[in-house]
N, C-alpha and C positions, 0 to 999 in steps of 0.2 A: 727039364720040362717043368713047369709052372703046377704046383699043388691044387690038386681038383678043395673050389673051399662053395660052401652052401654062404653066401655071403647075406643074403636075408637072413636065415639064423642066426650070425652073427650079431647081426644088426638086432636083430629081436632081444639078444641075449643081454645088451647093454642096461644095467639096473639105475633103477629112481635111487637118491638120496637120503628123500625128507620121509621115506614111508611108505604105508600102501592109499590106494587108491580112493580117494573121498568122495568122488563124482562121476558118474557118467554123461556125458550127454552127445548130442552133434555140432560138430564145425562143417561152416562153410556151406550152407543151406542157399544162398544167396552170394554174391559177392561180397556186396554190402556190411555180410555178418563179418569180414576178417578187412577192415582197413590198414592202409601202410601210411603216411607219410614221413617221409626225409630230411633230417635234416643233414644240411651240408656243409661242410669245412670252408667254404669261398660265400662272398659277395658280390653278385656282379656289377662289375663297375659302371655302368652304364654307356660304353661304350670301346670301342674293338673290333677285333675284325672275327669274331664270332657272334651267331644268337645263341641266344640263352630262351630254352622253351621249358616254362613250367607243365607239366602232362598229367591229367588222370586218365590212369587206362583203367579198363575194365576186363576183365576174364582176356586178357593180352599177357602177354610175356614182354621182358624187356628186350631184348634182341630182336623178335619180332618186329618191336615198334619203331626202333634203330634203321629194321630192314627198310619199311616202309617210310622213313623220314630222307633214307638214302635213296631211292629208288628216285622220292620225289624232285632233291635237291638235284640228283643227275651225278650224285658221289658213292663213291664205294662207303657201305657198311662201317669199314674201321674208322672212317672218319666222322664217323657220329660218336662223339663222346656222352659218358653217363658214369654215375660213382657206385654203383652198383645195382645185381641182379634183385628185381621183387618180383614177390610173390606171382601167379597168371590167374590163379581161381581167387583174386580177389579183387579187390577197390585203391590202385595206388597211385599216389602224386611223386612226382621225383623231375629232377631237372634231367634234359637233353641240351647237348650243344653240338651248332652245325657250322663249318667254317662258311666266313663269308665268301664265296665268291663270285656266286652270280646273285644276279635281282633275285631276289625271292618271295612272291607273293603269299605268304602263308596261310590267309583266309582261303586261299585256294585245297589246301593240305584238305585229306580227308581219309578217315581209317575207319573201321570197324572198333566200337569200343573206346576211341581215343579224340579226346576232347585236349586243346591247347586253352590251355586258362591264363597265361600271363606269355610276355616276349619280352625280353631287356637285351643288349649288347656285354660284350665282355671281350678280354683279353686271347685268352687261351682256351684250348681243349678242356673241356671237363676229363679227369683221367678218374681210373677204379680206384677206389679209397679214398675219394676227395669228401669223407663221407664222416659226419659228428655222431649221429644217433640215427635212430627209425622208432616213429610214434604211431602204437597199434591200439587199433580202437575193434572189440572181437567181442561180438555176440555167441554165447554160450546156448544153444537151443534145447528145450525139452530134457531139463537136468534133473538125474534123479539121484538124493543122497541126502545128507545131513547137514543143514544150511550150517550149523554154529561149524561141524567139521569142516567146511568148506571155508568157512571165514580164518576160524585158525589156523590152517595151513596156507591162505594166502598171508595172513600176518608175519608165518615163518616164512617165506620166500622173499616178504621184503626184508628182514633182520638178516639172512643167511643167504639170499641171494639161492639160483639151483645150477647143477652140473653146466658148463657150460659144451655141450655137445655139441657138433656141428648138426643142421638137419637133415632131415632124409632125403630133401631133394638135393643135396647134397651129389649123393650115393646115384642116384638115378631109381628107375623100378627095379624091384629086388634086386637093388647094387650092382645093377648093370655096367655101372663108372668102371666100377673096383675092377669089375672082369675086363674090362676094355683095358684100363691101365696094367693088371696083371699080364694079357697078352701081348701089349707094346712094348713094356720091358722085356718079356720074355724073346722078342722078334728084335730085339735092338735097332725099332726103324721110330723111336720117339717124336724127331721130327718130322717126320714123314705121314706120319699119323694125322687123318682129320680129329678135331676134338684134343688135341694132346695136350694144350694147356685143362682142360675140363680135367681131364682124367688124372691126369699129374696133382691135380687140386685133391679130386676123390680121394687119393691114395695117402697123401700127407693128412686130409681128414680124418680118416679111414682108423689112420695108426694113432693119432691124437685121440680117437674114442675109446680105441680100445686103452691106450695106457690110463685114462680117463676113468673106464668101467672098474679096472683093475682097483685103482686108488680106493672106489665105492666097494667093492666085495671084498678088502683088506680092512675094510671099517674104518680108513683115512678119512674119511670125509670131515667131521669134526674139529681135526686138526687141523685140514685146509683151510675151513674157514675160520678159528679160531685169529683173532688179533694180534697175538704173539708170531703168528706163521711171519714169516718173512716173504718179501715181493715174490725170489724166485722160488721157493718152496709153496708158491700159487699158481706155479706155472707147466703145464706138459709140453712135450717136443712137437714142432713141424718138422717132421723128420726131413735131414740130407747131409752133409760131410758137414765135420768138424764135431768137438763135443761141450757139451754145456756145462759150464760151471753152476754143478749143481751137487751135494752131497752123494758121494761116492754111493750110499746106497740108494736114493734117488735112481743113478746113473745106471746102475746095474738093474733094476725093474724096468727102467726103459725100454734097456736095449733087452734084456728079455725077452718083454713082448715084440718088438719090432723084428727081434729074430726069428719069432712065430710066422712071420710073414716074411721070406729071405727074399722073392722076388721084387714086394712092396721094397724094403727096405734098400735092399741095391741099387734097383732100378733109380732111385730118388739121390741116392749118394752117386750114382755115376752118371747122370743127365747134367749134374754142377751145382745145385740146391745147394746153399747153404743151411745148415741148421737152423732154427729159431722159436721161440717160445710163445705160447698162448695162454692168456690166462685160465685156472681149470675153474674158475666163479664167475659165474653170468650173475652182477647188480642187476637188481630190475627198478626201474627208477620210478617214480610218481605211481605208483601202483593206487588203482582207484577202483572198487568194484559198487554193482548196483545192481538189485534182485526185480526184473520185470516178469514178475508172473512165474513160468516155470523157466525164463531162461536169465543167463548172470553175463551184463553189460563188465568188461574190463578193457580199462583205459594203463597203459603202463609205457616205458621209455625204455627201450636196450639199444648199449652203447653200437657202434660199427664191429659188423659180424657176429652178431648175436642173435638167432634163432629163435623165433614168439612158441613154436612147435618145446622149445626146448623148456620153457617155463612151463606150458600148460602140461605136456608127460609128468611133471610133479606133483600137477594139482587132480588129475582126475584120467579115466580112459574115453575119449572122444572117437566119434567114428566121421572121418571127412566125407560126405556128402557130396564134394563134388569127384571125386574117386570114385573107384567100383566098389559094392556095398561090402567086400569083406576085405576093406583094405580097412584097419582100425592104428591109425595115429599112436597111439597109446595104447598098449595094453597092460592090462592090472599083472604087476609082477607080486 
């Protein structure tokens, strides 16, 4: 039987890095306040038997807009390609691709929230990961704290870069994922399962954070990011079979924690997962800030798979605004 776990507390439990808490203020007051755009691994060629649709959605989900682009073409869902999930409660441009097969008149398309900005041809499916960066553009609203404190500790986040954690929507509401995943392993029906790619995802997140928090509350951090570290001594587990050439004591705090969790950890080693590494330092690239009145404009670049949530937990405690009022992003550890 699967271990009764409080997985929101878990989640809460995972520590900041660079310190305590410099700022408070609100995210996400608007869409507007949290922009995404994408940048992407391909070029489209300018012809093929795919379109290529550049999109801003707004307060949409990407699956969502997927659905409604397949409904339109008269194609199943899967066959609307995209290189990754963004943000819903925000303002995001990202490419879709639709196979050609029938006429498509596209000025006909029409969604809630979703505006088609550009159309090119291309070769192939856009697939997940065809993905270089995401460039976030995130209004700070009604910030209250110590502007110099605030400025130094963005300085130290672009020199040291911060944990790279996976985000919370990750997890689902209070890690919903993780329970879902803990009881498909536990039923041994994986495939069977709706969601079981989501959930298989949660789980290998799940166990990368925690060996992640682990590093921070052993006072590793410093060494992580120190220049002397070596690539893989940068790196925590995607857990699943096989083992990482990684220093022996490395290898034993790993599996530690992963042993903390016998159901997470089996489950992912006997679905066929192979092992694999993440880096445990999210770079934050072009970091750019700018003080309008009580609130702080920042412009910054993170590489594919790297969480904007995951920066801002370093620099202050924010309350998301488009969530229920006591759901708090960040809390002052």
């Amino acid at each position: 039987m699967a271990q009764e776990q409080n997985w929101e507390e878990r989640i809460e439990a995972w520590p900041k890095a660079l310190g305590s808490t410099t700022v408070h203020a609100y995210i996400r007051r608007r869409p507007e306040d949290f922009q995404v755009q994408e940048k992407p691994s391909f070029e489209p060629t300018g012809e093929g038997q795919h379109h290529y649709l550049l999109i801003e959605k707004r307060s949409q989900n990407t699956r969502w807009v997927a659905q409604q682009l397949a409904e339109f073409s008269g194609l199943r869902a899967d066959q609307i390609g995209y290189a990754g999930m963004k943000d819903r409660h925000a303002l995001t441009r990202q490419w879709f691709s639709i196979p050609d097969e029938t006429p498509l008149d596209l000025s006909r398309f029409h969604a809630e929230g979703v505006q088609i900005l550009s159309q090119q041809k291309s070769h192939k499916k856009i697939r997940i990961g065809e993905l270089e960066a995401n460039h976030f553009k995130i209004r700070l609203t009604e910030c209250r704290g110590d502007r110099q404190l605030v400025e130094e500790r963005l300085k130290l986040i672009v020199r040291e870069g911060v944990p790279n954690y996976y985000g919370r929507q990750r997890f689902g509401h209070h890690g919903q994922n993780i329970e879902h995943a803990q009881r498909m392993f536990s039923q041994r029906r994986t495939k069977q399962t709706p969601k079981w790619r989501l959930y298989l995802s949660a789980a290998r997140a799940f166990l990368f954070n925690e060996v992640l928090a682990e590093y921070i509350r052993l006072e590793k951090w410093p060494a992580i990011v120190a220049p002397a570290a070596s690539l893989m001594e940068k790196t925590g587990p995607l857990w699943g079979r096989g083992r990482a050439d990684v220093a022996e004591i490395t290898r034993e705090m790993e599996e530690r924690i992963a042993y903390q969790y016998p159901v997470l950890k089996d489950g992912l080693e006997h679905v066929g997962l192979r092992q694999d590494r993440r880096a445990l330092v999210l770079s934050v690239e072009r970091l750019q800030w700018q003080w309008a009145e009580e609130d702080l404009l920042l412009n910054f670049t993170l590489p594919r798979g790297g969480y904007a949530l995951s920066v801002l937990r370093e620099l202050g405690a924010f309350k998301d605004v488009s969530l229920d009022t006591d759901n708090i992003v960040a809390r002052e550890k």
